[in-house]
C-alpha positions, 0 to 999 in steps of 0.5 A: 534328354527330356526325363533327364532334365525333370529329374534334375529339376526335381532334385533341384526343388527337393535339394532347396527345400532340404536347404531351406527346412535347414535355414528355418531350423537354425533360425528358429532357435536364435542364440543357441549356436553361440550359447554352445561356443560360449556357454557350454563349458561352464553351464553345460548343453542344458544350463543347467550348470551340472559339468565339473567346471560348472561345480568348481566355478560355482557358476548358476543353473541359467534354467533356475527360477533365481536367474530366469526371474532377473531382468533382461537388462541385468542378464545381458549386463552380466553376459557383456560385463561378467560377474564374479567367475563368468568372463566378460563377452563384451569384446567376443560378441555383439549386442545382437548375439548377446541379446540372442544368447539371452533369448536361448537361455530363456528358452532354456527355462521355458523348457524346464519349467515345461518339463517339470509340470509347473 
């Protein structure tokens, strides 16, 4: 009964730490969740904009040195607001998850430019 009781017991710590490392890597990349539910269809997985929709809707590459050199206040107005084809989230999203959208679609960037040596 004893060994029975350690096994458990170490399942439990192995299964909360699988948890937890779970918890940690979702955190850990604010934003990207809801850019997927949101974003994807007009700005593709990367943002890069390379989707048949994306090339009809004339919607820009989020990765780009055009937009990732806007200020975050403009990007969040046109993510809340909409701009030309891109709807309005205002009422979809909060300002928080605006805000986390925001940071991803940086995070995109960063990722390019890391990519491309620059």
């Amino acid at each position: 009964m004893n060994g029975i009781r350690k096994v458990g017991g170490v399942l439990l710590v192995v299964l909360g730490l699988a948890m937890g490392s779970s918890l940690l890597q979702a955190q850990s990349v604010p934003g990207e969740s809801t850019f997927k539910a949101n974003c994807v269809l007009c700005h593709g997985v990367d943002g890069k904009a390379n989707t048949p929709l994306a090339k009809q809707l004339n919607a820009p590459d989020l990765t780009s040195p055009k937009v990732q050199s806007q200020p975050d206040a403009l990007l969040k107005q046109i993510i809340s607001e909409g701009k030309n084809n891109m709807p309005s989230f205002k009422g979809q999203l909060q300002p928080d998850e605006i805000t986390q959208v925001l940071s991803y679609i940086r995070k995109l960037g960063k990722a390019k430019k890391a990519g491309s040596g620059k």
